[in-house]
BANULUM-970513 format. One record per residue (C-alpha): residue in one letter; chain; residue number from 0; y, x, z. Coordinates in pm, whole numbers, m for minus. Example, Ala and Ser with C-alpha at 12.3 -4.5 7.8 and 13.67 -1.06 7.14 Angstrom:
("A", "A", 0, (m450, 1230, 780))
("S", "A", 1, (m106, 1367, 714))
# end
This chain:
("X", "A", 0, (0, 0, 0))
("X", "A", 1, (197, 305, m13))
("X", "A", 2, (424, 473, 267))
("X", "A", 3, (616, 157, 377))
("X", "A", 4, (516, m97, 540))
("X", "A", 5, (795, m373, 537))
("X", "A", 6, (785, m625, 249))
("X", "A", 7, (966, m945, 189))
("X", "A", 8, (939, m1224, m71))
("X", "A", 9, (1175, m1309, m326))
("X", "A", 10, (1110, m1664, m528))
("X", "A", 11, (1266, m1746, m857))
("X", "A", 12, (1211, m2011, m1092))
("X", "A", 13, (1080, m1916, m1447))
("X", "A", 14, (1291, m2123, m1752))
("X", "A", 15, (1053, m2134, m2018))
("X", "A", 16, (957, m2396, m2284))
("X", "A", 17, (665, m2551, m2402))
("X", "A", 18, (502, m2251, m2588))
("X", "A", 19, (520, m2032, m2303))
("X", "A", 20, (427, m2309, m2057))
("X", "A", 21, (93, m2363, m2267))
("X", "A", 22, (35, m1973, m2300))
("X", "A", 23, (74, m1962, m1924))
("X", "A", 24, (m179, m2254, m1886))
("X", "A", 25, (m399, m2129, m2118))
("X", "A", 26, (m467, m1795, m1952))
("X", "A", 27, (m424, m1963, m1579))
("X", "A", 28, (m757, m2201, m1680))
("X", "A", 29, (m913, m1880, m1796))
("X", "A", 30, (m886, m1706, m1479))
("X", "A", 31, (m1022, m2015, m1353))
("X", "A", 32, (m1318, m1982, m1478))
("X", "A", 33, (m1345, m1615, m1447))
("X", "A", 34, (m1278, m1677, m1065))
("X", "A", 35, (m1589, m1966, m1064))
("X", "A", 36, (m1821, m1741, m1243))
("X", "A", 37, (m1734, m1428, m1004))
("X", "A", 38, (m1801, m1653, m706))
("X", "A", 39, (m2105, m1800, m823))
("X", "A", 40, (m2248, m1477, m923))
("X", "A", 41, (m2147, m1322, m538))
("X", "A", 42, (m2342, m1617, m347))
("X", "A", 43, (m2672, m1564, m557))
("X", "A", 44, (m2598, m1175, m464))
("X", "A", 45, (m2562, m1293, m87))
("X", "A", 46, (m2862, m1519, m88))
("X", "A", 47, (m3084, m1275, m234))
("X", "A", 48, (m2929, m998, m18))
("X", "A", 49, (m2998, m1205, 318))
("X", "A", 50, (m3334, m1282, 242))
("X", "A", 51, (m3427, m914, 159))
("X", "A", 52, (m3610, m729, 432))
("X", "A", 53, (m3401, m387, 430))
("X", "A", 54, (m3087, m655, 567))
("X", "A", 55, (m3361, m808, 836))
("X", "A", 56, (m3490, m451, 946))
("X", "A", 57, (m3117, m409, 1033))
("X", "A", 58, (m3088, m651, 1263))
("X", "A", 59, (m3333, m466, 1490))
("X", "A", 60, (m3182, m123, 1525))
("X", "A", 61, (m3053, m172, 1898))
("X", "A", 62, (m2763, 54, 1868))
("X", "A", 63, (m2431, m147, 1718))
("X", "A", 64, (m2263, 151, 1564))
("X", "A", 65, (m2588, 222, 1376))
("X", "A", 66, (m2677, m135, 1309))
("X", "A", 67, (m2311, m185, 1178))
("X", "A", 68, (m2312, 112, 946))
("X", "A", 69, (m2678, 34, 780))
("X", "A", 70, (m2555, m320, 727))
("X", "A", 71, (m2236, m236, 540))
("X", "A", 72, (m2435, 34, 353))
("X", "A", 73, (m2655, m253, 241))
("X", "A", 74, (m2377, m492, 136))
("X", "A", 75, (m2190, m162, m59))
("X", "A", 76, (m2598, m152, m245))
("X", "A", 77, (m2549, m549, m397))
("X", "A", 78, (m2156, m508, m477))
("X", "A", 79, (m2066, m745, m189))
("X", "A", 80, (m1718, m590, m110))
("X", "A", 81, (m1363, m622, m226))
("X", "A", 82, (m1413, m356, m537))
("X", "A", 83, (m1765, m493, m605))
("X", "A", 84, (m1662, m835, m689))
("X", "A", 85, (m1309, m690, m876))
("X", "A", 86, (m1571, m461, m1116))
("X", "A", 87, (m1785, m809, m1120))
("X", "A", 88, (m1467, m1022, m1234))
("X", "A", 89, (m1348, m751, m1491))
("X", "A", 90, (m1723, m743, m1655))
("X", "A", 91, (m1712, m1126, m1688))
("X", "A", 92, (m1355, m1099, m1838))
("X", "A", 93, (m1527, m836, m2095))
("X", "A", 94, (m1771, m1043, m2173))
("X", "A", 95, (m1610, m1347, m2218))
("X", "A", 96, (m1454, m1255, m2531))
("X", "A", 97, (m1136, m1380, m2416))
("X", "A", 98, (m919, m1065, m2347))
("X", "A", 99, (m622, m1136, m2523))
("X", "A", 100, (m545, m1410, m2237))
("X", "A", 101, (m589, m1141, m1939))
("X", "A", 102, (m589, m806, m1847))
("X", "A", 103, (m824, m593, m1707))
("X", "A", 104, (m582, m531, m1395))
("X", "A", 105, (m553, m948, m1372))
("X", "A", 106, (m898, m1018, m1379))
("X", "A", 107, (m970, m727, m1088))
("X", "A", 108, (m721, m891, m884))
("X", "A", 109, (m940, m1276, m952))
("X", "A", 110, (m1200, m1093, m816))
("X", "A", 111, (m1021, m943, m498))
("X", "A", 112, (m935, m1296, m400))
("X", "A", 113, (m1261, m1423, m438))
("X", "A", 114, (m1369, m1150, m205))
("X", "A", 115, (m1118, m1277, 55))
("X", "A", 116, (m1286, m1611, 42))
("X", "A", 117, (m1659, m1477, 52))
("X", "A", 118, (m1568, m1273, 320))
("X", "A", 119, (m1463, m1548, 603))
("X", "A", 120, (m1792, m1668, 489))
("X", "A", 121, (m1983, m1379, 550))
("X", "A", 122, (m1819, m1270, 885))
("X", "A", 123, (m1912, m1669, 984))
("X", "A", 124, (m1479, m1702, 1013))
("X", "A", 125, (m1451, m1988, 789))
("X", "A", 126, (m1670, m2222, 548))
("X", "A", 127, (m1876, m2234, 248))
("X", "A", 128, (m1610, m2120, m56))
("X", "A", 129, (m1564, m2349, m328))
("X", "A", 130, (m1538, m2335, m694))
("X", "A", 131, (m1213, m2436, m824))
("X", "A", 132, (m1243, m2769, m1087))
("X", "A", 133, (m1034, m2803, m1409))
("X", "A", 134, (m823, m3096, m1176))
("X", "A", 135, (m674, m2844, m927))
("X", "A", 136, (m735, m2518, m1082))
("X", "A", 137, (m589, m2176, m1015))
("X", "A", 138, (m228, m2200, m863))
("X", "A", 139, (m120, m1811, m850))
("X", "A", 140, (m196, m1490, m1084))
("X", "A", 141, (m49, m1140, m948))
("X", "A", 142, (m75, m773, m998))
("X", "A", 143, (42, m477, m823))
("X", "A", 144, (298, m163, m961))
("X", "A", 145, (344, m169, m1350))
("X", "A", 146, (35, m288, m1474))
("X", "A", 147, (m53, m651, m1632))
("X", "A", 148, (222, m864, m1499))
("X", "A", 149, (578, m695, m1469))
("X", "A", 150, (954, m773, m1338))
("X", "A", 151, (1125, m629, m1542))
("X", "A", 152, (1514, m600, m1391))
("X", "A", 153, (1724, m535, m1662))
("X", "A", 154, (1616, m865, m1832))
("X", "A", 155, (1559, m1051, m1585))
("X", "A", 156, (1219, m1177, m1691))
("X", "A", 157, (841, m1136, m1615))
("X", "A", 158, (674, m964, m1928))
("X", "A", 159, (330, m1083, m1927))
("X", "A", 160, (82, m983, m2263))
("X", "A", 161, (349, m949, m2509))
("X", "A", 162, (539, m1268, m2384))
("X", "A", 163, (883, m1263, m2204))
("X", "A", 164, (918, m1548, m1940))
("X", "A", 165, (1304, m1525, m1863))
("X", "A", 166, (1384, m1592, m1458))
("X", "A", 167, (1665, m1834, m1310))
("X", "A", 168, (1876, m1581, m1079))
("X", "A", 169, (2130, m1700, m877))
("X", "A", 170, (2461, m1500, m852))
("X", "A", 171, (2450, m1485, m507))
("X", "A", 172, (2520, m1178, m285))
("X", "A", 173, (2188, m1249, m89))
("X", "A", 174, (1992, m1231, m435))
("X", "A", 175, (2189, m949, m528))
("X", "A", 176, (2089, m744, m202))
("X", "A", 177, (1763, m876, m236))
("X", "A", 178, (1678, m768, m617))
("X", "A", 179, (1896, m457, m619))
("X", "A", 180, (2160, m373, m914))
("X", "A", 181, (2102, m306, m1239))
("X", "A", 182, (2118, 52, m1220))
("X", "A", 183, (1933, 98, m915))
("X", "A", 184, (1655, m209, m860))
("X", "A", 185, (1457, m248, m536))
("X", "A", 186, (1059, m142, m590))
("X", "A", 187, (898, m414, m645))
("X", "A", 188, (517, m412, m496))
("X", "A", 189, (339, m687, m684))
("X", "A", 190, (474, m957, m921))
("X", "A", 191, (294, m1278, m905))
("X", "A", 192, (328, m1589, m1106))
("X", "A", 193, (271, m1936, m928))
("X", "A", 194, (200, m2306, m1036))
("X", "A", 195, (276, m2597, m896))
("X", "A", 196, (367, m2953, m922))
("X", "A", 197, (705, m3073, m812))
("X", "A", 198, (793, m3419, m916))
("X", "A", 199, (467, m3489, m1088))
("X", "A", 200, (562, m3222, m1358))
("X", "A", 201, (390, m2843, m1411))
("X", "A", 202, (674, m2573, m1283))
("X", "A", 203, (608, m2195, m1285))
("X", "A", 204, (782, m1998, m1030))
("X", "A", 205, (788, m1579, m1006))
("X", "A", 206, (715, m1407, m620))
("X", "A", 207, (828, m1081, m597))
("X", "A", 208, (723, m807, m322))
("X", "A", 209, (1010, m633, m261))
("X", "A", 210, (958, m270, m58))
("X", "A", 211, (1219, m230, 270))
("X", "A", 212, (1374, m488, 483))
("X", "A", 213, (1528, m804, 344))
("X", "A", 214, (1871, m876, 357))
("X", "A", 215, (2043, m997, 659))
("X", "A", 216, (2114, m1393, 696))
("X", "A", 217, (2089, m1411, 1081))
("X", "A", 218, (2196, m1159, 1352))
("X", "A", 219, (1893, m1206, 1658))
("X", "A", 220, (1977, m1214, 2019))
("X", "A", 221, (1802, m868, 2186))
("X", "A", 222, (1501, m858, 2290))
("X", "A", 223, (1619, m847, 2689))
("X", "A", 224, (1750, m1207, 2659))
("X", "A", 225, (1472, m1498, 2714))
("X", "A", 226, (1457, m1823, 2639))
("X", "A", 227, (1175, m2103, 2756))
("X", "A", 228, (988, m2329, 2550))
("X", "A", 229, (792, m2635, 2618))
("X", "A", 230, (644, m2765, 2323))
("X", "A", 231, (527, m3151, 2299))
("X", "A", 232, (331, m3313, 1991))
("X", "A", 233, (727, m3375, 1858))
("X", "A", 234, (987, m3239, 2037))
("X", "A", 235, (1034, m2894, 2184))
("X", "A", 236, (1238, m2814, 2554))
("X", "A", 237, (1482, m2495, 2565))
("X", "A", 238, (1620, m2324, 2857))
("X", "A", 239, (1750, m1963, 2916))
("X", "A", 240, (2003, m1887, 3177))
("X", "A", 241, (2329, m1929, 2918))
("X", "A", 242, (2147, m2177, 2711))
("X", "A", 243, (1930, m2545, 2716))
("X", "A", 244, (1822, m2790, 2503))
("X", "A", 245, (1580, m3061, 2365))
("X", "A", 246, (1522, m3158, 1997))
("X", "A", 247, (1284, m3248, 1764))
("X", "A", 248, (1068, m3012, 1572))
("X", "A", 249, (1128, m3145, 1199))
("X", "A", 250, (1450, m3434, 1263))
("X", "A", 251, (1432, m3474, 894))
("X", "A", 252, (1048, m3461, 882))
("X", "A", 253, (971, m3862, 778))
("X", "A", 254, (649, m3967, 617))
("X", "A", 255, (718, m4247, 435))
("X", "A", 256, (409, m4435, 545))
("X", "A", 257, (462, m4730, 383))
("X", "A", 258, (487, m4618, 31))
("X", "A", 259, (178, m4396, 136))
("X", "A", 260, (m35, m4691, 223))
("X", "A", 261, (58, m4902, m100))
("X", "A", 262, (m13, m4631, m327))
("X", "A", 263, (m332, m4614, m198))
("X", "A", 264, (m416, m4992, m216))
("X", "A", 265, (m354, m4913, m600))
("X", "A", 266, (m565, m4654, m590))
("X", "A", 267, (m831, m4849, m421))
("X", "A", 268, (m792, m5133, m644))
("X", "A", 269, (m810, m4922, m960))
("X", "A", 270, (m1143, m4724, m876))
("X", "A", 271, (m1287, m5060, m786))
("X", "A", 272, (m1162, m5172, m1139))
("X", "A", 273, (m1327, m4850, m1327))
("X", "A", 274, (m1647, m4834, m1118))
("X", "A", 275, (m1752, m5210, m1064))
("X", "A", 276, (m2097, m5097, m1045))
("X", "A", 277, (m2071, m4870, m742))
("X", "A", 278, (m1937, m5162, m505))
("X", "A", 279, (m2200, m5431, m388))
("X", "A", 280, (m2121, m5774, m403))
("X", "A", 281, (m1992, m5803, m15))
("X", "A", 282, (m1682, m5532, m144))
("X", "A", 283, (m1878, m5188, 48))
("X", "A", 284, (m1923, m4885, m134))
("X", "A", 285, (m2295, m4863, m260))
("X", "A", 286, (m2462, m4575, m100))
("X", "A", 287, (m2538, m4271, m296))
("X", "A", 288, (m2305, m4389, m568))
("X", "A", 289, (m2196, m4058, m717))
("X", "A", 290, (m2041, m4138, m1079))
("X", "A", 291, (m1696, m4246, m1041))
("X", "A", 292, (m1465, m4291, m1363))
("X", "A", 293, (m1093, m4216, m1289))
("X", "A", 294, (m785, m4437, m1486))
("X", "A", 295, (m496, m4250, m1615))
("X", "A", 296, (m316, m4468, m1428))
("X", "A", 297, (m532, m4334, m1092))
("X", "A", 298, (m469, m3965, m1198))
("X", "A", 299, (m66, m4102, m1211))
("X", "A", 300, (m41, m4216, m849))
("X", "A", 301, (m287, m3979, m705))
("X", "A", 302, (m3, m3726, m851))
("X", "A", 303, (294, m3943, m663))
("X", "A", 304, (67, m3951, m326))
("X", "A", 305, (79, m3581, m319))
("X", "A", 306, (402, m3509, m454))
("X", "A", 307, (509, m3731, m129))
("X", "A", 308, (301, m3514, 126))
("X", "A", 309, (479, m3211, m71))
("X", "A", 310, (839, m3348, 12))
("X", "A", 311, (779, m3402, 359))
("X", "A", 312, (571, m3096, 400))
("X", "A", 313, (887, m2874, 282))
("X", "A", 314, (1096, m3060, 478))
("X", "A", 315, (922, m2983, 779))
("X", "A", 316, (887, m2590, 689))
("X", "A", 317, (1322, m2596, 609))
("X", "A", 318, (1339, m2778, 973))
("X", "A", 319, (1143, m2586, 1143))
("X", "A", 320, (1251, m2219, 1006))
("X", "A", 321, (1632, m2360, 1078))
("X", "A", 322, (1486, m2431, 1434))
("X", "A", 323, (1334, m2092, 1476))
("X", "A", 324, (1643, m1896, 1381))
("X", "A", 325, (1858, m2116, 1650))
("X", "A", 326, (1590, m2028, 1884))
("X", "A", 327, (1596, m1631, 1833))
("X", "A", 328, (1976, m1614, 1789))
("X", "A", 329, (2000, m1740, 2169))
("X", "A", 330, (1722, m1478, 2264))
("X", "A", 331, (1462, m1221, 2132))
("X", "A", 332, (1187, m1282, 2398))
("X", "A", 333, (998, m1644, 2413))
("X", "A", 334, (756, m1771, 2620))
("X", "A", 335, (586, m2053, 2585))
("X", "A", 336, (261, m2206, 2714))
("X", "A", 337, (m94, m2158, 2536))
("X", "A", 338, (m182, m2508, 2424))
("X", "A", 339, (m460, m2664, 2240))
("X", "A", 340, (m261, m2819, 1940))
("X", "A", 341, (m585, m2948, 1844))
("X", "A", 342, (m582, m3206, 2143))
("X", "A", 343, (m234, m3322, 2015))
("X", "A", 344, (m394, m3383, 1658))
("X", "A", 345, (m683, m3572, 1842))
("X", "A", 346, (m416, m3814, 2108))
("X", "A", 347, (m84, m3830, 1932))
("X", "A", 348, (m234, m3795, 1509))
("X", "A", 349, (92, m3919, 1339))
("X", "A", 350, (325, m3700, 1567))
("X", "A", 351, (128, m3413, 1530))
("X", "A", 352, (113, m3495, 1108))
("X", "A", 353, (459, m3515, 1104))
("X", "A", 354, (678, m3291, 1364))
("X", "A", 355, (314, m3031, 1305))
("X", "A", 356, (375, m2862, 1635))
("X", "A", 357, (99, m2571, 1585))
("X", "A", 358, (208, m2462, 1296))
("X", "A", 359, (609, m2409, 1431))
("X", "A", 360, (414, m2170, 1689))
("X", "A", 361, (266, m1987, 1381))
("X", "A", 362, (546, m1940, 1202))
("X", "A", 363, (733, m1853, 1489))
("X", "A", 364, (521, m1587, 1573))
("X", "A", 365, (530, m1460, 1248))
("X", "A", 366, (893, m1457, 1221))
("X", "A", 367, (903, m1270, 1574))
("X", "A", 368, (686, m1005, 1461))
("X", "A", 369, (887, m930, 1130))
("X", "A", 370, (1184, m942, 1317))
("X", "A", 371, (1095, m708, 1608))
("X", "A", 372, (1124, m991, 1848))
("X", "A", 373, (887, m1126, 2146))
("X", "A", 374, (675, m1409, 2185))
("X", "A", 375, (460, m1431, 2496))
("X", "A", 376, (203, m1681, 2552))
("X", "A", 377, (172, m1794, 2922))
("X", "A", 378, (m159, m1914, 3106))
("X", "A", 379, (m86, m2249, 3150))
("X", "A", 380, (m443, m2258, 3388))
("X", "A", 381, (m246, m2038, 3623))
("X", "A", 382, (57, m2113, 3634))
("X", "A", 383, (41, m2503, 3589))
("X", "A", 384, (416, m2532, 3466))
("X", "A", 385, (446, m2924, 3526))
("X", "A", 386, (245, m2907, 3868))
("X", "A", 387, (496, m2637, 4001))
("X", "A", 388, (797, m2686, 4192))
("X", "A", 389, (1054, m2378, 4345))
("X", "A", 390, (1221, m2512, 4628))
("X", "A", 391, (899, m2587, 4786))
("X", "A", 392, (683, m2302, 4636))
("X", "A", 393, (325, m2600, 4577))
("X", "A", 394, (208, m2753, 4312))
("X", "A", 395, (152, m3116, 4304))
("X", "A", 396, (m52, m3281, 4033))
("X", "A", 397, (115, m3569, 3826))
("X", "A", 398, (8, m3848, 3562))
("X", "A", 399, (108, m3775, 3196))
("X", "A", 400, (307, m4085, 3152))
("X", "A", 401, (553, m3967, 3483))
("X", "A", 402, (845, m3712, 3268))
("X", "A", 403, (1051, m3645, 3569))
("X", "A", 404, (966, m3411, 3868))
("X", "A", 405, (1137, m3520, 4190))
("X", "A", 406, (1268, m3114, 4304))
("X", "A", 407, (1163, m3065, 4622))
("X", "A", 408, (1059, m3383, 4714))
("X", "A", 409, (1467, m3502, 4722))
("X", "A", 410, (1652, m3740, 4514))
("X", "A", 411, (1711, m3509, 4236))
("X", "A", 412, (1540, m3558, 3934))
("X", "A", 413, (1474, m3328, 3626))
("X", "A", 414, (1374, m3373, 3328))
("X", "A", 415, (994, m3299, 3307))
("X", "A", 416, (1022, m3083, 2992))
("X", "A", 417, (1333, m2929, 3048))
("X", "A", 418, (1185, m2822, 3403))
("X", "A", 419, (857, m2671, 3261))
("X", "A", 420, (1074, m2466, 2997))
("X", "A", 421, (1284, m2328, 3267))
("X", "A", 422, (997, m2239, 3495))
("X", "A", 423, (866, m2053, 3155))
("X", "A", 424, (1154, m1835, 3122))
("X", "A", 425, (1150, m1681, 3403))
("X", "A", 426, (771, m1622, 3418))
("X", "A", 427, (757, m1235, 3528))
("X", "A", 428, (412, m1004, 3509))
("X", "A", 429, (243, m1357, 3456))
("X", "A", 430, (365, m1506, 3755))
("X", "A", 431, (648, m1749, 3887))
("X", "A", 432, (964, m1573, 4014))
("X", "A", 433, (1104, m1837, 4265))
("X", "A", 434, (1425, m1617, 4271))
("X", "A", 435, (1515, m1594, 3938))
("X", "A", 436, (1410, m1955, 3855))
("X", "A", 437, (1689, m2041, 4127))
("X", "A", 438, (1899, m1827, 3991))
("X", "A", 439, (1884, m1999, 3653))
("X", "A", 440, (1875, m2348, 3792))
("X", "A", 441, (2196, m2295, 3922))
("X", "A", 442, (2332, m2160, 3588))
("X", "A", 443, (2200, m2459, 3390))
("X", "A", 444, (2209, m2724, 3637))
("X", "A", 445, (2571, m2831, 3583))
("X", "A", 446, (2533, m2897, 3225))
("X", "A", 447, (2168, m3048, 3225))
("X", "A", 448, (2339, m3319, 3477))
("X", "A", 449, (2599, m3382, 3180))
("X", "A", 450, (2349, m3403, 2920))
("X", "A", 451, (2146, m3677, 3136))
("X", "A", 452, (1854, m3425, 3248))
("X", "A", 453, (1891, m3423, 3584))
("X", "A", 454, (2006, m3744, 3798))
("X", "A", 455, (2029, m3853, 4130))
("X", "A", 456, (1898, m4133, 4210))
("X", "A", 457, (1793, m4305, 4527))
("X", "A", 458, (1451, m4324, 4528))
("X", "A", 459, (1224, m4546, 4707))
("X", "A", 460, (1017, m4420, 5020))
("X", "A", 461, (606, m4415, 5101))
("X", "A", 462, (363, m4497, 4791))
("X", "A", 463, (635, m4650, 4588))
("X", "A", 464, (801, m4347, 4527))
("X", "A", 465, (516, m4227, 4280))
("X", "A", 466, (458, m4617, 4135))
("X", "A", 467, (887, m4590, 4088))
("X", "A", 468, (857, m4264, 3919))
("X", "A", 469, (566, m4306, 3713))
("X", "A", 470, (767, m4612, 3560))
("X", "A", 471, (1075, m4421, 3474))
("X", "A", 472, (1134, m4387, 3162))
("X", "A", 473, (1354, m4088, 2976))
("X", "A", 474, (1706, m4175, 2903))
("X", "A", 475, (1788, m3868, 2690))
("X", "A", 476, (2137, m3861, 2720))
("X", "A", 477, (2341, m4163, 2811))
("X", "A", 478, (2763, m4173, 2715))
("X", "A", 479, (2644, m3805, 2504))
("X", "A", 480, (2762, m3723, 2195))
("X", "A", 481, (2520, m3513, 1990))
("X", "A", 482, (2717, m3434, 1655))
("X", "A", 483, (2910, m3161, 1702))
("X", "A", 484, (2585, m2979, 1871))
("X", "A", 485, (2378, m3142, 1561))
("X", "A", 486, (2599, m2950, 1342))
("X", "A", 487, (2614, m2638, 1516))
("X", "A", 488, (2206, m2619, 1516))
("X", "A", 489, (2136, m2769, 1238))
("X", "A", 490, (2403, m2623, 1034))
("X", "A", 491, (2221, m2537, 704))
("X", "A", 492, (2132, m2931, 679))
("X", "A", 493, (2481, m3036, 729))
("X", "A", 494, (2537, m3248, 400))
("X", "A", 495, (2185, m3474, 459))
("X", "A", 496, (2235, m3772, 704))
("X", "A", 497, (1980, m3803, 965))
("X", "A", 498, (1774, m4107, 979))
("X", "A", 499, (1814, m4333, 1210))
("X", "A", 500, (1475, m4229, 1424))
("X", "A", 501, (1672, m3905, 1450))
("X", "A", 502, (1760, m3836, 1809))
("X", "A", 503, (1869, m3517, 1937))
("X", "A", 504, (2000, m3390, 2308))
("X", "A", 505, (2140, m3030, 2371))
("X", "A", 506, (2318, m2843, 2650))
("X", "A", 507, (2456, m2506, 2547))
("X", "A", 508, (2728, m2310, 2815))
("X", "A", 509, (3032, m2564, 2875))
("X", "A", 510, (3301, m2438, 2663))
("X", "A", 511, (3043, m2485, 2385))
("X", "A", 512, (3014, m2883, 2444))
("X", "A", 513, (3366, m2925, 2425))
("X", "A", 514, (3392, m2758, 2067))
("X", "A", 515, (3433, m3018, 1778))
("X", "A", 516, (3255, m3001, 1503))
("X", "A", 517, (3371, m2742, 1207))
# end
């Protein structure tokens, strides 16, 4: 991969016509079916290769180092590795007669990715890989340096087997950092050519590798500030000691259910239509029916279904990378609790489809580790954030459905959330700090009260104290005005309206509430 090892991603569009666009189809449902013949060829390697009984007398040599290095030599012997199946994918290009569509250097690269596949399957790290139909076929091509597919700067274009496929740049100074000038270009690593459907039509896009660091669009917090999370199926709790707030994870993130489920009562009506003889007479599906005949008009709103999940999946990834940068510009160390996001799938499935609350940990940990930042992952066994309570040092268990924590047993209630997110920022060596969590109580405290999240109220004495509690519901922010703090997170969104679901409450330091909006 050569001496560096920072790389970043540049994406432009490719403007091309119809020509081009079939050339580029062409040779994309060749590498198809180089990629399906390569795969095929590697499980009837790594059938026959299991049931051998050199790969079964390896299993018995006690000694893991030994056992390790005799079964790699054996899996080297049938071509089971990443060159193996790129020599495998090159001979079936060869063969195929076809080599005017791809290159040598292309059709290696098919093969590397079916390695990638095989090789979760192998190691037992993911499932059975699957051959890629005509429907779906392959959605990216790439190659690495100057060989096969190349940017080429001065022109602006991808030259790909004697064709020229001109880019859409935008004269930006970003873009311009991020491609380099004319006279001197950043090194590009690999150039990579991508399909996909936007708007039920074909578009072909260019990724380019870029060597070094990317430009600079937002200037982090250090790594000695921290900040708190406490992450629900939809909405996320901040605190730091100069800093607090509550929001959703994707405020723009709306599934638009309805047109979801009347597209597919169309869809359901036109297979029944095409394939009366797979349905028995009471309306079920007919076991074991296995020939189904699709209707151009199915293939047209099975193209609108997913173009739909596609809109509201990339407004969820622009909401929650706007999100993460508001996060790590208030502080470069993060800790959050280790939860099972699969249990939030399971108990809350819509909220979890739509605000996708494991996957804004995923890319927030892969935005901390490209920026140099910190994000820790507390035991939430030990430390039992939303049992816990500082002024009395115990922990006292609670029902899911009660969101505020009476503090210290007094009339002074906190916001649930916003109490386990403090208690998480000033975790220290994996334990709770009941100084510094004062400390940053009484930092915050003034403002949560302003924002709503924390309240006195007189509460009831004996066993209806718990009953009173329990039935309590959150009042996010009553007489609070969220714009000007809407604008100042969300600031990249500005111009879209929020729906009306959209609800929002955030506490930054107290000169910050009174600013109005810019």
């Amino acid at each position: 991969m050569g001496t560096s090892s920072q790389y970043y991603v540049v994406e432009l569009p490719l403007r091309i016509g119809d020509e081009e666009s079939r050339r580029l189809a062409m040779a994309f449902e060749f590498g198809r079916t180089i990629y399906n013949a390569t795969l095929g060829q590697a499980l009837g390697k790594l059938t026959h290769m299991r049931q051998s009984t050199e790969w079964k007398n390896a299993f018995l040599i006690k000694k893991v180092s030994d056992r390790n290095a005799e079964l790699k030599r054996i899996q080297k012997k049938y071509g089971l590795n990443e060159f193996g199946l790129g020599d495998m994918a090159a001979n079936h290009r060869k063969a195929s007669g076809k080599t005017n569509l791809i290159g040598f250097t292309e059709a290696k690269f098919i093969g590397f990715t079916v390695w990638r596949a095989l090789e979760r399957y192998i190691y037992a790290k993911g499932g059975r890989p699957r051959f890629k139909t005509k429907r779906r076929g392959l959605h990216s091509m790439y190659c690495c340096g100057n060989r096969g597919i190349i940017w080429k700067p001065q022109l602006q274009s991808v030259v790909w087997r004697g064709y020229r496929f001109p880019a859409l740049v935008k004269h930006t100074a970003y873009f311009q950092e991020a491609l380099g000038s004319e006279d001197s270009p950043r090194q590009v690593k690999i150039c990579r050519i991508v399909r996909r459907i936007l708007n039920c039509r074909e578009r072909w896009f260019v990724q380019l590798v870029m060597v070094g660091l990317p430009p600079v669009r937002h200037v982090y917090a250090p790594k000695s500030e921290t900040i708190g999370l406490d992450i629900g199926p939809s909405k996320v709790a901040m605190v730091s000691p100069n800093f607090a707030g509550f929001t959703f994870l994707s405020p723009y993130g709306e599934i638009p259910w309805a047109k979801i489920r009347n597209l597919r009562r169309k869809m359901a009506r036109s297979l029944r239509a095409m394939n009366p003889d797979n349905y028995e007479p009471s309306g079920a599906t007919k076991k074991g029916a296995r020939e189904w005949k699709r209707s151009n008009h199915y293939e047209k709103l099975l193209r609108e279904l997913a173009d739909l999940y596609r809109r509201a999946a990339e407004t969820r990834k622009r909401d929650h990378g706007a999100l993460i940068n508001s996060i790590f510009e208030q502080a470069g160390t993060v800790n959050l609790e280790t939860i099972s996001y699969r249990s939030y799938q399971r108990n809350f499935g819509r909220s979890a489809q739509r605000q996708a609350s494991g996957l804004f940990v995923q890319r927030l940990k892969r935005k901390a580790e490209s920026a140099a930042l910190t994000v820790n992952e507390l035991d939430t066994r030990k430390l039992r954030m939303s049992q816990y309570d500082h002024k009395t040092q115990t922990y006292t268990r609670k029902p899911l459905q009660q969101r505020w924590h009476s503090l210290g047993g007094s009339d002074t209630l906190v916001s649930r959330d916003i109490y386990s997110a403090l208690l998480a920022c000033c975790v220290k060596n994996g334990e709770h700090d009941p100084v510094s969590i004062e400390r940053c109580w009484q930092a915050v405290e003034h403002q949560l009260k302003s924002a709503g999240f924390v309240r006195d109220i007189k509460l009831p004495k004996g066993p209806d104290r718990e009953r009173f509690l329990s039935r309590l519901v959150r009042d996010p922010s009553p007489g609070f005005t969220s714009e000007a703090v809407q604008t100042k997170i969300f600031r990249v969104r500005s111009d879209v309206r929020p729906s009306r679901s959209f609800q929002t409450c955030f506490v930054g330091k107290a000169a910050d509430i009174s600013e109005s909006p810019e």
